[in-house]
N, C-alpha and C positions, 0 to 999 in steps of 0.2 A: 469625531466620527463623520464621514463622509454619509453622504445620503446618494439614493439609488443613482441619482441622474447623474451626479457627480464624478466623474470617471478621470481617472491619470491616464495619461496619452502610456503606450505602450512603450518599451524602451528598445531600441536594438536587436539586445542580445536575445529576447523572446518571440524574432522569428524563425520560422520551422519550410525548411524545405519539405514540398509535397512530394511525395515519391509513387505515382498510380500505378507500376509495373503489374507486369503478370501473377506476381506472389502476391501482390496486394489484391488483386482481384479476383484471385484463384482462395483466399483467404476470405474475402467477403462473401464468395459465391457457399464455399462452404459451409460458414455459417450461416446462412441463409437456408442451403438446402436441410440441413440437419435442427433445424429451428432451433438454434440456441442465441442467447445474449449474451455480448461480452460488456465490459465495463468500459474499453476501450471505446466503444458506439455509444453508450448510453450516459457516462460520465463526460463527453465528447474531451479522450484525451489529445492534448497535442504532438504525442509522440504514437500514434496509430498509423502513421503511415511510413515511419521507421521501422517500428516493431514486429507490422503486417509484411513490408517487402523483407522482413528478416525470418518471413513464417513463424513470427510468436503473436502471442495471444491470449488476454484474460477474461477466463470465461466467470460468467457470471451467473449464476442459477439461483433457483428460489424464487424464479418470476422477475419480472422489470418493474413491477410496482413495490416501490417500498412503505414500511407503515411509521415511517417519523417525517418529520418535514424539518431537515436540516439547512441549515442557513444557506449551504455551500454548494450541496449536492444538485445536477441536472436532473438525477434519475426522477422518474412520475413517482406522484406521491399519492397512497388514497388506498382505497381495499384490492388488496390483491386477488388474484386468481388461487385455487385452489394447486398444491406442487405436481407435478405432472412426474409420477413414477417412473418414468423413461429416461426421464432428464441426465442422471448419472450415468448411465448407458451410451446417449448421444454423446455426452463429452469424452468419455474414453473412446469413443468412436473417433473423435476431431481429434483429440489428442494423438490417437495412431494414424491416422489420416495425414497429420501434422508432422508425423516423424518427432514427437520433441522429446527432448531429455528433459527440461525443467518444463512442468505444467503449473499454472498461477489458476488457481479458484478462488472469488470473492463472490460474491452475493447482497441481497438484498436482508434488509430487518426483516423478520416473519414475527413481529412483538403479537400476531394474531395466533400464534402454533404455542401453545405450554413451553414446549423445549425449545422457542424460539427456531424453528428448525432442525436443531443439531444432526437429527437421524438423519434425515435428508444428507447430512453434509457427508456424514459419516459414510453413506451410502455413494455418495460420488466418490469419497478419499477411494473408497473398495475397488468399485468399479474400474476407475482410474486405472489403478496398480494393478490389478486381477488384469488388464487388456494389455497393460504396457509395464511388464514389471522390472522394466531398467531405467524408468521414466520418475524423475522426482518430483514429491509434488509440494508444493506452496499452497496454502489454505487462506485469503485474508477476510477472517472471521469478523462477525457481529460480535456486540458485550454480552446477547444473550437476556439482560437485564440483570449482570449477575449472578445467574445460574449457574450454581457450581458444576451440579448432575450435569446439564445442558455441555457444561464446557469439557466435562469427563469423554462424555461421547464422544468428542469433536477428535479428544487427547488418543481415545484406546485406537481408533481408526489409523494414529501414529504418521500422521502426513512429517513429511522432511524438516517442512519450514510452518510456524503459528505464527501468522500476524496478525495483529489488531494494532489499527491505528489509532493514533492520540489523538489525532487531526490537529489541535490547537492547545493553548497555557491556557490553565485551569481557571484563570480570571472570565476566559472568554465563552465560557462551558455553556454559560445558560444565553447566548445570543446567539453562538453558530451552531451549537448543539443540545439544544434546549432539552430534548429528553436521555441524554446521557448524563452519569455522571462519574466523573473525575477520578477521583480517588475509588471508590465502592464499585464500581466497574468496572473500568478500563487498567488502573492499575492494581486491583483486586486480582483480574482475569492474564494480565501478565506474570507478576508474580505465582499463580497458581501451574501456569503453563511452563516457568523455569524448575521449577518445584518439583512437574511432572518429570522435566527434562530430567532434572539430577538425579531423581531415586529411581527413573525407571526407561526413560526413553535416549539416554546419552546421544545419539544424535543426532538430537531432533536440534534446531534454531527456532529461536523464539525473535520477532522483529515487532518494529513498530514505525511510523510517521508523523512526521507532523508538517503543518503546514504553513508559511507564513505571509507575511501582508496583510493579517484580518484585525490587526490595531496592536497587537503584542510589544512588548518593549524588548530588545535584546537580551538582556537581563531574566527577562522572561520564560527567551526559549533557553538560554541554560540551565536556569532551573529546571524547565520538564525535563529536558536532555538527563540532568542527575537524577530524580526519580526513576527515569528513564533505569539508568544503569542501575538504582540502589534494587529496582522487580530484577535485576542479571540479566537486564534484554540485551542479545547478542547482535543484531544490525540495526541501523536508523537510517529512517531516510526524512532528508527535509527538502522540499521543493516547494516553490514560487505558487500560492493561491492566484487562478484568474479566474476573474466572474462569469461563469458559464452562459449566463444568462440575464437577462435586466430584472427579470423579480429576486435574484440573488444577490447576496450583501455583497458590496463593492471593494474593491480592493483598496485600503489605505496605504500601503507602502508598494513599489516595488524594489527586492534586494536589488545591490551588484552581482557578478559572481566574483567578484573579492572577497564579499561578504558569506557568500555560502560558501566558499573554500574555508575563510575561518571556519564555519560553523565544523565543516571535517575537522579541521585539527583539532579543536577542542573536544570533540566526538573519539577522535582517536586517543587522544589524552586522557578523556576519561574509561578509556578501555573498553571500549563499544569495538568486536570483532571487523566490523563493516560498517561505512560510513558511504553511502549515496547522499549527496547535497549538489543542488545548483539548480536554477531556474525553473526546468523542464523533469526536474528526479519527478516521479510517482510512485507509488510503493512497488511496483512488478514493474521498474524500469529496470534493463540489464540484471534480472531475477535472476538469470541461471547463473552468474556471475557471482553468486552471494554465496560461496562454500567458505568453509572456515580453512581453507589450505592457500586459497586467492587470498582470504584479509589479511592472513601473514605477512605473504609476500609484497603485497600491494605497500600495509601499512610501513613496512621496513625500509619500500622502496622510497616512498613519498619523504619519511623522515631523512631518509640518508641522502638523498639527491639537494634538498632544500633547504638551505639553513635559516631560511627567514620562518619556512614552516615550526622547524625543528628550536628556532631560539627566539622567535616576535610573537608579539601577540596583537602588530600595526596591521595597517591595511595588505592582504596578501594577492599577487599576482593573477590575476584570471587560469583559472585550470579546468580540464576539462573534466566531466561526470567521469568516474570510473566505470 
């Protein structure tokens, strides 16, 4: 285990063209005037200046401050502000403002709200759709602590896409994410949300992430990847942990993308509908991109063009994110 100060030089393939254009800056001004947070500014991802000049965007409500203090996360951590009633309101506003077809909502813990939030979220899924009803939406949910009711709301409001991320193998729960747990949360609340899928929301997608470089062994992430699929989660995305910041845990590995290309095939072999892997994936990377008519095609493509993909399990070619 590496210690704070200790840091691996950065590799190559994890640098990022800045892109400042006018979408990118007609996009920050937005948010700004309509006071919302995205996770994009707050998580500081490295694909926000892609995403921005492509006019997308993940908004994030529930406040900026969260109430766990995770190993990994940039967001402030500490007592939040009370939910501001409006909040679902301004994001269907950005969102038509935006033009978008795919909308991504994530949020902050509210572990201080009974329902951990959920009303709140519910109340933006509405808004959302009510302002822009050709618009689909992507929800990437808290565990809630659990909360079944909690996760019922989040379900009846019926967004497109339920994500919750894994973030990491279960070995490493109590270091990067000390107040979740593994099993009785996270894969409790997927399983619950494919459950919904099948007796009543057919189709909705249920997704989830993980993250890697935080001491995991390969081995590792295939195992959650199979849990992964035994809850029926329909897309995965795995991408490259980097330390946000110096009082966050450090990165012990960095992949190849050879290695996050395997990580797809075995993804796809294990019948995960969509497979996002390599360096820079985050969970609302190329979101709109996640319909189950694309991983068909995508998947069939990749197999049939590739036969190192389609018959190795050696080191695989550099490919790019889908």
């Amino acid at each position: 285990m590496r210690s704070l100060k200790d840091k691996l030089p950065k590799p190559e393939w994890l640098k990022i063209k800045l892109n400042m254009g006018e979408d990118f800056l007609e996009v920050r001004r937005m948010m700004s005037d309509l006071n919302l947070n995205t996770v994009c500014q707050e998580a500081r991802c490295p694909n926000i200046y892609e995403c921005w000049s492509n006019r997308t965007a993940t908004f994030m409500i529930a406040g900026d401050v969260c109430t766990r203090r995770c190993g990994f996360c940039a967001v402030s951590k500490g007592e939040p502000k009370p939910l501001d009633v409006g909040e679902p309101m301004h994001v269907a506003e950005a969102v038509k403002k935006l033009n978008l077809q795919h909308a991504v909502i994530t949020g902050v813990n509210r572990d201080d709200k009974s329902d951990g939030g959920a009303e709140h979220w519910a109340a933006t899924i509405q808004a959302v759709r009510a302002v822009n009803p050709d618009c689909k939406i992507e929800v990437l949910i808290p565990d809630f602590e659990g909360n079944a009711e909690a996760l019922q709301v989040v379900l009846e409001a019926q967004p497109d896409v339920l994500n919750h991320n894994t973030e990491t193998v279960p070995r490493l729960y109590r270091r990067v994410r000390p107040h979740a747990q593994y099993a009785e949360w996270t894969m409790t609340l997927l399983h619950r949300a494919a459950d919904y899928r099948n007796h009543v929301l057919p189709t909705m997608l249920t997704k989830s992430g993980i993250m890697v470089g935080l001491g995991e062994t390969t081995e590792e992430i295939i195992e959650t990847m199979r849990d992964l699929r035994a809850a029926d989660c329909d897309i995965l995305t795995i991408g490259q942990y980097l330390q946000p910041s110096e009082r966050r845990l450090p990165v012990e590995k960095f992949y190849t993308p050879a290695e996050f290309a395997e990580f797809k095939r075995i993804g796809l072999e294990m019948g995960f509908r969509y497979v996002e892997s390599g360096p820079l994936v985050r969970s609302s990377y190329h979101a709109h991109e996640h319909k189950p008519e694309n991983a068909h095609k995508l998947s069939e493509q990749l197999f049939a063009t590739s036969p190192i993909i389609a018959n190795s399990h050696r080191e695989l070619p550099v490919l790019n994110s889908l």
